[in-house]
N, C-alpha and C positions, 0 to 999 in steps of 0.2 A: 504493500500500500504506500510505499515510501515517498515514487515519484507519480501515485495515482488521483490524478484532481476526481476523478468519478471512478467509485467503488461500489459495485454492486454484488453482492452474495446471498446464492441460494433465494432468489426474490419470487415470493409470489404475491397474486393477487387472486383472489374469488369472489365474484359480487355475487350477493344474494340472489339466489333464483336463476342465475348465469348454467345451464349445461356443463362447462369447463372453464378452467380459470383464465383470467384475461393475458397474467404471466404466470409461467410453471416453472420455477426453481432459476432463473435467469442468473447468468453469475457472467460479469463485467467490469471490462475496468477500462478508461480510457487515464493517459500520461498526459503531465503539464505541457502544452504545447502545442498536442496534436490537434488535427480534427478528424473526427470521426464519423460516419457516414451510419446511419441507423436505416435500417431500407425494410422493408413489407408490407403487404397488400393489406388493403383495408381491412379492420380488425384483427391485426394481428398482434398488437397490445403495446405499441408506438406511442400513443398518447397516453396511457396510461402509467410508462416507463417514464413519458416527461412529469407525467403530475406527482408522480412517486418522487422524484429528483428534488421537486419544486416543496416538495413538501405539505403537497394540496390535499392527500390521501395519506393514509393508513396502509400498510402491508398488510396481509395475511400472514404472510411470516417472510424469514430474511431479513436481510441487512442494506440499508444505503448509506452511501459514504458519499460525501462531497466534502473537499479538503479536509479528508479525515474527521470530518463531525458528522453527523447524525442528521438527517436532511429533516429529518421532521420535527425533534426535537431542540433540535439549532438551527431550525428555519429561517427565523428571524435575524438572526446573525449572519448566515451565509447568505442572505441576500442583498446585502449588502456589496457582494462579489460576486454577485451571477445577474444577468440580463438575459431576460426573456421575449422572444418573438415568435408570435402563433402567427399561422397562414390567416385568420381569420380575429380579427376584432372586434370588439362596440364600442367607438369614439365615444364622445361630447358633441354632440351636434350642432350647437349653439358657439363653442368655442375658436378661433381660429385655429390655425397650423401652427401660429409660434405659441400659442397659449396654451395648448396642448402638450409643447414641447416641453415648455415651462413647466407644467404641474407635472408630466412624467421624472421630468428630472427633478422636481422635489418628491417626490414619491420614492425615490430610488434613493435619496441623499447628495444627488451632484453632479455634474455631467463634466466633460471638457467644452468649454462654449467656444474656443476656436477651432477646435474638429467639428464641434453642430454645423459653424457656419460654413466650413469645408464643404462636409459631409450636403448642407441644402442647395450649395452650387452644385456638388458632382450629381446629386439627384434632380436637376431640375428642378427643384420645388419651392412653389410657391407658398410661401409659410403665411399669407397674407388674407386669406380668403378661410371661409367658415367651414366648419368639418366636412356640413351635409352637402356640401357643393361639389367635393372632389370625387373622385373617379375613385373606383378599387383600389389601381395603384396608385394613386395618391395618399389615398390613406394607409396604403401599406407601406410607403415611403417615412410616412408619420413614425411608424412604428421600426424601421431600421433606423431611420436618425437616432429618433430615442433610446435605442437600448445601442448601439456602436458609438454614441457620443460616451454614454458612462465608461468607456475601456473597462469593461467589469473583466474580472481574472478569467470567468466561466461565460459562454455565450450557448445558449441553449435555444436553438432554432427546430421549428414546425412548419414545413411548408413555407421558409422564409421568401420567395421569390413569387412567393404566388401574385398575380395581378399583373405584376412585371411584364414592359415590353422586351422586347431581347437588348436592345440598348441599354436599359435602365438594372437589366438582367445582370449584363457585362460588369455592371460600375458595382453590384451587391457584389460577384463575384474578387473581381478586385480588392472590393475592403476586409473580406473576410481573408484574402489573405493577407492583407498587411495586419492587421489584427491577430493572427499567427505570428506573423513576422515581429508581432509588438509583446510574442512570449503569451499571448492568450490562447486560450483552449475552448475548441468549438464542435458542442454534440448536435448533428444535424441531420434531420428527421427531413427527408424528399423523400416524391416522388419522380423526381426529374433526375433519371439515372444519367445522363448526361451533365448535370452539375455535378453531384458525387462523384463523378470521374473525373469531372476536373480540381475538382477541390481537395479531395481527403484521401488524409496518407492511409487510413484503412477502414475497413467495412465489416457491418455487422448486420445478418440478415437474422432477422427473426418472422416465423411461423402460428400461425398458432400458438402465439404464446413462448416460443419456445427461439431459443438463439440455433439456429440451425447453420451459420456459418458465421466464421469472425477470420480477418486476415486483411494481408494487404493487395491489392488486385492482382498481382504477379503469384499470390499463394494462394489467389483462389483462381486461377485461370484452368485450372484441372479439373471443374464443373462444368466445360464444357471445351468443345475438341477445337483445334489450328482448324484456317478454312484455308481452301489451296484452292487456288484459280489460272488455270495454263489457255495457252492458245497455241496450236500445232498447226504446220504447213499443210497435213493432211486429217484423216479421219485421228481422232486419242486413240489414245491405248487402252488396250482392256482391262479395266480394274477391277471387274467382278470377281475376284480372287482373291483379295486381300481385306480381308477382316477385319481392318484397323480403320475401312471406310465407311462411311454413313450420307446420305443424302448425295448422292452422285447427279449429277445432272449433266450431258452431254447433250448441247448445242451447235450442230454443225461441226467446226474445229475447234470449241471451246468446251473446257472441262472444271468443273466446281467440283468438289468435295469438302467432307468434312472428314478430321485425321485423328483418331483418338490413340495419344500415344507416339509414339517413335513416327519420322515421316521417311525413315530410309527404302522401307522397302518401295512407299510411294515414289520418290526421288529415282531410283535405280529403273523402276518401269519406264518412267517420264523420261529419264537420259536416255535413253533408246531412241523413245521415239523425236528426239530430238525438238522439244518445242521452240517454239518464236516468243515467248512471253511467260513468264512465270511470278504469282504472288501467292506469299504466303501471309497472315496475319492472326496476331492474338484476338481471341474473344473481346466483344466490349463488355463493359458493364452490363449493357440490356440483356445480352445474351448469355453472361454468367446467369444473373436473374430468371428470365424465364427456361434456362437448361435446370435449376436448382427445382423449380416450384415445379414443371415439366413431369423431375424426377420424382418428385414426392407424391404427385398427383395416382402416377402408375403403382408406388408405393402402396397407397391406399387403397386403391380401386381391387 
């Protein structure tokens, strides 16, 4: 627990009247620094892991740890050092943008007010105009000003980008990592597996409840196989022989596959037939993702 700003063991949750529990035995830890990428499909007990942190709820049983104290019982105190941003909010309607700003950051105990004003140029935002006026992403702009001005130690993000244009997308992206770079640590809960691949040094898929994969994208590339795409002067080669393929698709003189495992033998057919074009590439994130949930699915069935 030394260098772990989020400590979670053996955590569960059981809501009354719930089938199964929302989390089953969760046991986690993210390091001062990093960011951490929390990834699964709806209900799979994501927000419930934040309220648990947040110290909003009660365990069933288990342990959380936020810089080594008791999230529930040191709630008070640790929030102090942690900012929070859900996908979804309820302003003040009646309020401006900058008065908004103002009572979040007394609410919190303080902000940096020359990163606010930073942070309202790189957002575009208009701090000027009344809550109920702004657009989605305006008011979710509201809410990254707010909790990235505090420089809280701990950044704990839901759906942080929601509403976001891609523009405005790029500039969240950007601060969250200088916000690493500024020695903070940030647990973030998307479903935009394309930011989690850009952003965090490692990933943690949870199921049903249940943490079904934790690593860093390179250690979970093994959830699902190398895609190999060739173009040959003539008809490919025949690969219906080799075992280590899946998903074959021959086009004319082009060849796809997928490669689970060693790509030699594939490689050695292909050098025969001498191709004109050859690519290999890692899984993305998407694809880890739905090979995991894929597998689990047939699991079950």
């Amino acid at each position: 627990m030394a260098n772990s700003v989020i400590t979670l063991h053996g955590l569960t949750k059981q809501y009354t009247g719930a089938p199964r529990p929302a989390l089953d035995r969760l046991t986690l830890s993210v390091d001062a620094g990093q960011i951490l990428g929390y990834l699964g499909p709806n209900g799979a007990g994501k927000t419930t892991t934040i309220r648990l942190l947040l110290g909003l709820i009660r365990p069933s049983s288990g342990q959380v740890f936020v810089f080594e104290k008791d999230a529930l019982t040191d709630a008070a105190q640790l929030h102090r050092d942690i900012a929070y941003i859900p996908g979804e909010t309820s302003l003040w309607p009646n309020l401006t943008g900058a008065e908004t700003l103002r009572f979040l950051a007394n609410i919190h105990g303080g902000n940096d007010r020359t990163y606010e004003k930073d942070l309202i140029k790189r957002f575009e935002f208009n701090p000027n105009m009344r809550v109920r006026t702004y657009s989605k992403g305006n008011r979710q702009k509201i809410i990254l000003i707010a909790a990235l001005s505090t420089r809280a130690k701990l950044l704990i993000m839901d759906e942080p980008s929601s509403g976001l244009d891609p523009v405005m997308a790029k500039t969240f992206r950007d601060e969250v990592r200088a916000a690493r770079g500024n020695g903070q640590t940030i647990f973030l809960s998307s479903h935009m597996l394309e930011e989690v691949e850009e952003l965090c040094d490692c990933v943690a898929i949870l199921n049903n409840g249940k943490l079904v994969e934790q690593g860093t994208l390179d250690e979970l590339r093994h959830l699902s196989a190398v895609t190999v795409e060739a173009t040959f002067t003539g008809k490919p080669p025949d690969v219906s022989h080799l075992k280590s393929l899946t998903n074959v698709e021959v086009h004319g003189q082009f060849l796809r596959c997928n490669v689970n495992g060693s790509i030699d033998e594939l490689l050695a057919v292909m050098a025969k037939a001498k191709p004109r074009s050859f690519l290999s590439r890692k899984p993305t994130l998407e694809e880890l993702f739905l090979s995991l949930y894929e597998h689990d699915r047939k699991q079950a069935a």
